[in-house]
C-alpha positions as CSV (number, residue, x, y, z in Angstrom):
1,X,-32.9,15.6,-24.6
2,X,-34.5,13.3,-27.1
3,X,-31.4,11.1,-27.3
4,X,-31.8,10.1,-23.4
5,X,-33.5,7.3,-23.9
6,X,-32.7,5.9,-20.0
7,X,-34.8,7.8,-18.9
8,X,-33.7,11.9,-17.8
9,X,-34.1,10.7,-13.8
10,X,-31.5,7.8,-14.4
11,X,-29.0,9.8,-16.6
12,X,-26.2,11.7,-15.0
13,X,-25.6,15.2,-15.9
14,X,-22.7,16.8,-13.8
15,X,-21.2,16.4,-10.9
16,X,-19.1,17.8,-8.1
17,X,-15.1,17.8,-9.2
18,X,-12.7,19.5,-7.2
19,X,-11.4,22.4,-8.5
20,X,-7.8,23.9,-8.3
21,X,-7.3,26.3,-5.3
22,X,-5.6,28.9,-7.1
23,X,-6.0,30.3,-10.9
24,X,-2.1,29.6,-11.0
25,X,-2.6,26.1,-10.2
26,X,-2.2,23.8,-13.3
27,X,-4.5,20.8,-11.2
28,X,-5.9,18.6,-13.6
29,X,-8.7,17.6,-10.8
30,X,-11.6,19.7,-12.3
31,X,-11.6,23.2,-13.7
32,X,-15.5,23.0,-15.3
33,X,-16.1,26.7,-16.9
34,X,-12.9,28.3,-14.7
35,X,-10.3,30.1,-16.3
36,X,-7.6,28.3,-15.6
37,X,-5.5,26.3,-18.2
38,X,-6.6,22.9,-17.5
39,X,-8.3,21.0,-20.9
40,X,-8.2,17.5,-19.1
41,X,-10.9,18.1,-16.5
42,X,-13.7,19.6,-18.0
43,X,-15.6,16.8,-17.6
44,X,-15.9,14.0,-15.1
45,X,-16.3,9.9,-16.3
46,X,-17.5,7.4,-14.5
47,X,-14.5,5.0,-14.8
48,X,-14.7,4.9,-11.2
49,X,-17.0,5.4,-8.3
50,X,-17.4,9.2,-7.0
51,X,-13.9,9.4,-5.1
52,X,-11.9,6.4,-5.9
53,X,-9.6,5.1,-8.7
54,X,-6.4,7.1,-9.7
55,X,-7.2,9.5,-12.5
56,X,-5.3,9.3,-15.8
57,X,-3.9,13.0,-16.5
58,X,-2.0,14.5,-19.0
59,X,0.5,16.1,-16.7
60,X,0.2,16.8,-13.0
61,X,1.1,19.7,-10.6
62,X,-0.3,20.8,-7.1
63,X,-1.4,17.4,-6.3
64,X,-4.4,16.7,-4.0
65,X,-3.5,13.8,-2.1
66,X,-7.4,12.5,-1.7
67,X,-6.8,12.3,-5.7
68,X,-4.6,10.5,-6.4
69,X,-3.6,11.2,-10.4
70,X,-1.0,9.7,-12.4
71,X,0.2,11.0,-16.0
72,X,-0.6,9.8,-19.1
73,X,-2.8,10.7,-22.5
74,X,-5.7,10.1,-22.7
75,X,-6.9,11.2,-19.7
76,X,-9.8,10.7,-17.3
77,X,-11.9,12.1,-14.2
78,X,-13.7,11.3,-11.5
79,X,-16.5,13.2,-9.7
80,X,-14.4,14.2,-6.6
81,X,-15.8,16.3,-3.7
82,X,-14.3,17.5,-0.1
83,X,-17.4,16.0,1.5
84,X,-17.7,12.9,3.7
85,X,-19.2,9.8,1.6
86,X,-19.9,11.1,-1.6
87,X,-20.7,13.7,-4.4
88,X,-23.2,15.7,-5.5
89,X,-24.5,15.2,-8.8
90,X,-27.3,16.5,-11.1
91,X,-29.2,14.2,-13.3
92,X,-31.2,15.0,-16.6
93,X,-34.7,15.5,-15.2
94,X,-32.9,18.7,-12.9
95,X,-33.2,16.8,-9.7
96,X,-29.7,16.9,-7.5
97,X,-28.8,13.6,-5.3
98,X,-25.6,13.1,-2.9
99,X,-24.5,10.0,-4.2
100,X,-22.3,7.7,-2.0
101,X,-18.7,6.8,-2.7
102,X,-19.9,3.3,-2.0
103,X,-22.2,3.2,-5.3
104,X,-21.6,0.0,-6.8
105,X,-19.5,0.6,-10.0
106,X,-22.3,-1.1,-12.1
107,X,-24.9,1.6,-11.0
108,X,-22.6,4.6,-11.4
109,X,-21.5,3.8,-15.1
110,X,-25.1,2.9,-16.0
111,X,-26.3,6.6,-14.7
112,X,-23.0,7.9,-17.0
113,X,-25.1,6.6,-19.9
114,X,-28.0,8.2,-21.5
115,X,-28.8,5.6,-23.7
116,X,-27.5,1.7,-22.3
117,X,-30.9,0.3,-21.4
118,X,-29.5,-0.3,-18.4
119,X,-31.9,-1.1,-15.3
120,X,-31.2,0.6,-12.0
121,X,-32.0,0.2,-8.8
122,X,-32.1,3.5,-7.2
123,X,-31.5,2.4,-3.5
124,X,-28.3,1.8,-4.9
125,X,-27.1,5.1,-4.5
């Protein structure tokens, strides 16, 4: 906790990904502490805003068509949910926020880092 120096309240610490329907499934759109065989998503970035972008995957089955994924290696993901106009996320301090898909890109990476310095306007989101 000592190396959040933005502040616990402006520093992101999960978030909402959506996570295969099935134990079979090989998604890659967010298995965080589920059994299935996914190594990809147990973590979302901030590349992109909550619900946008194309994620970068290592390989692809089962695809959700409101994320769209592509393969490739390295990969990346984004903080996905089923609900309307955003996610929910959970910052350092232990407060939870719906944040809205229309968060300016700026804003989201700047709460995806716990030490940038960055200033931000929390009307933003």
């Amino acid at each position: 906790m000592a190396q959040i120096t933005d502040g616990t309240s402006n520093t992101l610490m999960m978030s909402e990904i959506i996570v295969a329907k099935n134990d079979s499934d090989s998604n890659t759109h967010g298995d965080i502490f589920n059994d299935d065989q996914s190594t990809v998503s147990s973590m979302f970035m901030t590349v992109n805003t909550p619900n946008s972008g194309t994620d970068v995957m290592s390989y692809i089955a089962n695809p959700d068509p409101k994320a769209p994924q592509t393969s490739g290696n390295p990969g990346y993901v984004s903080a996905r949910s089923r609900h309307t106009g955003g996610v929910n996320v959970l910052f350092a301090d232990g407060s939870t926020k719906f944040v809205s898909d229309g968060v300016p890109l700026v804003t989201w990476q700047a709460l995806g880092s716990m030490s940038g310095g960055e200033s931000i306007d929390g009307s933003k989101y």
